[in-house]
N, C-alpha and C positions, 0 to 999 in steps of 0.2 A: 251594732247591738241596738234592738229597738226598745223603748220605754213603752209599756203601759199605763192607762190614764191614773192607775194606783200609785205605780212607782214615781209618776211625773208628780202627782199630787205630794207624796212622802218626802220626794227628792228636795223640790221647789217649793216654799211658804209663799203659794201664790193670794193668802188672804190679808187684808187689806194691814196688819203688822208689818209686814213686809215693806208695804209701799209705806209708811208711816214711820221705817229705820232708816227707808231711802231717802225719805225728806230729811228726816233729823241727820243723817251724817252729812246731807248738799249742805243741811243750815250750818253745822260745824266747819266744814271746809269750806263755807264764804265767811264765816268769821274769823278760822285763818288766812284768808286771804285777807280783809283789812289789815289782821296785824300785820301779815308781811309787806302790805303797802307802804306800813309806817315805818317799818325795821329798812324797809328800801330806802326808804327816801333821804336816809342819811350814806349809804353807797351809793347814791345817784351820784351822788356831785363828785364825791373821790373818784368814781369810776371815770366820769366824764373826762375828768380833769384830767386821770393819769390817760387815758386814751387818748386826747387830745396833746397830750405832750409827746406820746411816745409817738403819733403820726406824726407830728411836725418835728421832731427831731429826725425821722426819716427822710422825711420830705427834705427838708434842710439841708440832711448830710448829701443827699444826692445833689443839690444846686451847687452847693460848695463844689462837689468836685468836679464840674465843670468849669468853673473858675476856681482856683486854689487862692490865686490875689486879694479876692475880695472873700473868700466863705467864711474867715473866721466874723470878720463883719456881718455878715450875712445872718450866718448861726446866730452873733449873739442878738442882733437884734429881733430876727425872726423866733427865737426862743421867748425872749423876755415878751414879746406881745403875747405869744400864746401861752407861756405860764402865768402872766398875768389875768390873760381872759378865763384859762382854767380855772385858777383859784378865784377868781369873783365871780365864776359860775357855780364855784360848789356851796356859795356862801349863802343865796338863795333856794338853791336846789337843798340845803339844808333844814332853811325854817321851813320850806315847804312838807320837807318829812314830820317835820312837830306839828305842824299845823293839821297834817292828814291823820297822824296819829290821835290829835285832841279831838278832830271833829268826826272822828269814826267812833269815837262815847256818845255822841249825840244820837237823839232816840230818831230824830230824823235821817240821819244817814242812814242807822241800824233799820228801818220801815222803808226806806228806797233799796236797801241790800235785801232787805227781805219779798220784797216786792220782785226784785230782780230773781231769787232765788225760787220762787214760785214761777214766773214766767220761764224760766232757762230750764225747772222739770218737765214741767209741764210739753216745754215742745220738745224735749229730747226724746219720753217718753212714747212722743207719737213718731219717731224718729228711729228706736230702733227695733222697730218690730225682725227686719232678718236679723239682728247681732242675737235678739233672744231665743230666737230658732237655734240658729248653730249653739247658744250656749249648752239649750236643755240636748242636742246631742253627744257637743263634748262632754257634759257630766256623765253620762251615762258610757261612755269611752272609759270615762277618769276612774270610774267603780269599779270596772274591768281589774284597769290597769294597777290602780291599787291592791287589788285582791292579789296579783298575782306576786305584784313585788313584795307580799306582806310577811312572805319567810324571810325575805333576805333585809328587809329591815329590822327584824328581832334578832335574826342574826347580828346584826352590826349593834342593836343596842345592847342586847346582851356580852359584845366584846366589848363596848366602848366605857361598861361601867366600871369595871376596874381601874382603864384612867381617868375617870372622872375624881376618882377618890386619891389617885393617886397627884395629879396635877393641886387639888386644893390641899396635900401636906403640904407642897413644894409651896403654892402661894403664904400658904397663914404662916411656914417658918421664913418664909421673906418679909412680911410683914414685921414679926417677929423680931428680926434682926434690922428691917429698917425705922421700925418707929423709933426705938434711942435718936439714931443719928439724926432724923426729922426734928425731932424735940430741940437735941443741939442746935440743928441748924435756921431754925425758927428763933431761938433766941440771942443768935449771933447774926441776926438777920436787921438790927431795932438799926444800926448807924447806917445800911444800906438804905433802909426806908426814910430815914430823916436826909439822907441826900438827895434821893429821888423828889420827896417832897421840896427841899429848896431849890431845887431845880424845875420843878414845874411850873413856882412860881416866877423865875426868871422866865423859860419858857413862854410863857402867859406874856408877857409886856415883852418878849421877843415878838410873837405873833401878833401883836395888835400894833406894832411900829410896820411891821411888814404888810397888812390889810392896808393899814394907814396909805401907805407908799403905792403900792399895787393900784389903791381905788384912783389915784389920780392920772391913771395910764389907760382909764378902764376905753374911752375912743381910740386912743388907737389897739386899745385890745381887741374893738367889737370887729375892727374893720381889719385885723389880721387874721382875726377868724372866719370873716365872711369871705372872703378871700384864700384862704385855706381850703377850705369845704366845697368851695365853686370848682377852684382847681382839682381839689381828689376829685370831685365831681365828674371834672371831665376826663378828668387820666384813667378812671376805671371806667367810665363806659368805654374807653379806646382799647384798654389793655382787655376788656372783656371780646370784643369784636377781633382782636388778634390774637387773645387765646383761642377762640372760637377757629378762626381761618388755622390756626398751627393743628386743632383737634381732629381737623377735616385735611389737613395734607401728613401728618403726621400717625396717626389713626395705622392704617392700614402700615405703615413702613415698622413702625414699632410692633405688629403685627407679625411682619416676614422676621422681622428681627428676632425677637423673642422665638417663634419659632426652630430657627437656625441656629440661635444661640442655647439652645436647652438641647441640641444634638449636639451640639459642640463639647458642652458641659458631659451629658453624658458618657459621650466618647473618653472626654480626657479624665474624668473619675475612676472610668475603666482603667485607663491603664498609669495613673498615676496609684493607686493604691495597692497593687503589688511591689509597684518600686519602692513606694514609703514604708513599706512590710519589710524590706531588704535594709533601708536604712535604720530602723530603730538601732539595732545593737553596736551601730559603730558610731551613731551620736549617743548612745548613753554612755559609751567607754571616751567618746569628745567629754562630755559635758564634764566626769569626773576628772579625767584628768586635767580640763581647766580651770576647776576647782580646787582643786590638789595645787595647781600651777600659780593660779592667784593668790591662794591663801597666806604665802610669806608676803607678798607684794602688798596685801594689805596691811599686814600687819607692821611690815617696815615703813608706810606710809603715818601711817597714826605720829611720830615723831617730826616727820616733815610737817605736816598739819601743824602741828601747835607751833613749831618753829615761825611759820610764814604769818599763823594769827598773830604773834607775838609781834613781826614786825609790821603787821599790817597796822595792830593796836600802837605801838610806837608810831608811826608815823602819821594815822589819824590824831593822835595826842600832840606831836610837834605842830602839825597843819592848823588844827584847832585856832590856836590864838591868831593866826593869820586871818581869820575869814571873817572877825569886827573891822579889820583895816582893810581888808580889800572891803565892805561894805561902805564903808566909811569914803573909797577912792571912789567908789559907783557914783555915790550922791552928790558928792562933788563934780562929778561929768556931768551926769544928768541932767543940770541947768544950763550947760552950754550947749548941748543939743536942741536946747531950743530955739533961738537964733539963725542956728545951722539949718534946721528941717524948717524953718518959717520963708528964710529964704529959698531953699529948694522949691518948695511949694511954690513961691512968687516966680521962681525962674520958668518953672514948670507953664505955670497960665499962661506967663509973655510968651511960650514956644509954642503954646498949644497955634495961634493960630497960620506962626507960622510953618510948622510940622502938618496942619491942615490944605495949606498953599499950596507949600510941596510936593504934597500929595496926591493933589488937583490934579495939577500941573504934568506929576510923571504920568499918571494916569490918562488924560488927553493926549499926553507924548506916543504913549504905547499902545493905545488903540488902534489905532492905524497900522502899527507892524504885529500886532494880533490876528487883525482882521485879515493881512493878505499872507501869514503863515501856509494860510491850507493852500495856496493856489502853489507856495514857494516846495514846500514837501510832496506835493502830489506830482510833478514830475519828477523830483529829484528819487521818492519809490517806483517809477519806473524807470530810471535807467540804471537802478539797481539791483533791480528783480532779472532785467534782458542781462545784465552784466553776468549776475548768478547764472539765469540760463545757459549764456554762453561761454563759461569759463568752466562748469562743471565736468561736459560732454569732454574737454580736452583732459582736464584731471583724470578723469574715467578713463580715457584711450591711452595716457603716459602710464598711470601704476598698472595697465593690463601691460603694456607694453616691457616695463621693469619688473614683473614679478617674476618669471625666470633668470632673470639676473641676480636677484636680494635670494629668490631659493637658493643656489647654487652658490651665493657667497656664505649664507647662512652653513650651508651643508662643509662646504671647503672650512670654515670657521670651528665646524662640530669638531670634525677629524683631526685639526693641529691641536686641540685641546685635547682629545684623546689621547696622541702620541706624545704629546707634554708629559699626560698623569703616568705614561708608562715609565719616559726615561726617567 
């Protein structure tokens, strides 16, 4: 549908108001964008941190179970460096949000933002000369298009007004009936808040023992992180390079597949759905009478239930006082263990070098009868391959030779079992 220079002029406020609402809403939406600068910059650091933990607690989990010996090891110290580097990342990433927030009130920030905002219209506008072609002809589509749907939207507001009126009884008598309860619960609310509050303040001198602690781990935090990042670093350009070769041999297979598999599908839809047609009425007559069937079995069951809590509770009650004595016998071991595992340790070093020796040693032993295996097995599959050859051709010529013999015993065998079942 084409526009004349009347309609285009009527449609589009192409005088200079226009361009003058354009400026003032870019100026409004670069002055939310500072604030959301500032509002970011206190989720910078939480974001950081929890991303940084939840990738290295991956990472992590995957080294551990390569070694299961050492991964609990592993975990915790590879966690404690990177929860420590997170949280003394978020700590600065923090003032840095106050800091963006205060100095975006500055008249100088706001003249380099508005500076920028005049520069960024300015060359947009020379920018989109085609997007405002196709606009002025979508609008002239959209008049159409609206004209035509304009019955079938009075139709729906003229249905939709009766429940509009009808949904706001339903909200104000809920209102109605929950503001009491509100009232109550706001004023039964005063001992929940006074606890929140002394706990905050505990809270508070928790947190600042833990900054405390953290900051003095903050080197080998930096260098668990840098070392972290290198690694993903290189793991995903690899993993991208082998997605990439799986995209290019798999591609085309997942292709045939799908294909094959959507006739397959279709096939068995066909004729599973008369059959399930045929089963309904003899699972609904299953289902009730397993209903019917279970309903005393539950009901007699309720009795055994409390029976078994009864002596469950009994016997957690008799166990109870056991378990300060058996804590009590723990702590008492506990200090002889130590002696024990110090020495193991010592035995362990003095073996190491000679379990090293050892090692050598069998090592240079069996090189040699390594080395000359291949020459030992590559005759001995030849005289077992001529063996095969030659032993097959006679098995071949014996069972041809005996299968008229097994027939006719088989067949003689048939007949006395016959005259068996008669007598």
């Amino acid at each position: 549908m084409a526009l004349t220079i009347g309609e285009l002029v009527d449609y589009i406020d192409l005088d200079a108001s226009g361009a003058r609402r354009g400026v003032n809403q870019t100026e409004g939406d670069l002055r939310r964008l500072q604030a959301r600068i500032a509002r970011t910059g206190d989720y910078a650091g939480s974001s950081l941190g929890a991303g940084i933990a939840r990738g290295a607690a991956t990472a992590v989990a995957a080294l551990g179970s390569l070694a299961p010996a050492m991964g609990v090891a592993t975990a915790a110290l590879a966690s404690g460096a990177v929860v420590s580097g997170a949280a003394l990342a978020a700590v600065p990433a923090l003032f840095a949000g106050i800091g963006i927030a205060a100095a975006a009130q500055s008249s100088q920030v706001q003249d380099a933002f508005g500076g920028l905002k005049d520069h960024v219209v300015g060359s947009v506008q020379g920018m989109v000369g085609p997007i405002e072609q196709q606009l002025v002809g979508i609008a002239g589509k959209a008049r159409g298009t609206f004209d035509q749907i304009a019955p079938s939207l009075k139709s729906a507001f003229a249905a939709v007004a009766p429940q509009v009126g009808m949904l706001a009884d339903g909200v104000l008598g809920m209102v109605e009936k929950l503001a009491p309860a509100l009232s109550r619960a706001v004023s039964a609310a005063a001992p929940v808040m006074e606890a929140i509050s002394g706990g905050l303040v505990s809270l508070g001198s928790g947190l600042a023992g833990f900054f405390d602690g953290i900051s003095a781990g903050a080197a080998g935090a930096a260098a668990g992180l840098s070392g972290l990042f290198s690694g993903l670093g290189a793991i995903l350009s690899s993993l991208g390079g082998l997605f990439g070769q799986l995209a290019q041999a798999g591609g085309p297979v997942l292709s045939a597949l799908m294909t094959t598999l959507a006739g397959l599908v279709k096939t068995l839809a066909g004729a599973l759905g008369p059959a399930l047609a045929k089963l309904g009425p003899p699972l609904t007559t299953l289902t009730k009478a397993l209903g019917a069937g279970l309903q005393p079995v539950i009901a007699a069951l309720g009795p055994v239930l409390s029976a078994a809590a009864g002596a469950l509770g009994q016997l957690i009650t008799g166990l109870a006082p056991l378990l300060p004595i058996v804590g009590k016998l723990v702590a008492a071991l506990l200090p002889a263990l130590t002696p024990i595992l110090t020495a193991i340790g010592s035995l362990f070093r003095q073996l190491a070098p000679v379990v090293q020796q050892l090692a050598t040693t069998l090592a240079n032993a069996l090189a040699p009868v390594f080395a000359s295996l291949p020459a030992i097995v590559g005759p001995l599959v030849g005289i077992l391959s001529t063996l095969v050859s030659a032993v097959l051709p006679i098995l071949s010529s014996l069972i041809t030779a005996l299968s008229p013999a097994i027939a006719s015993l088989g067949k003689s065998f048939g007949q006395s079992s016959s005259h068996s079942a008669r007598c």
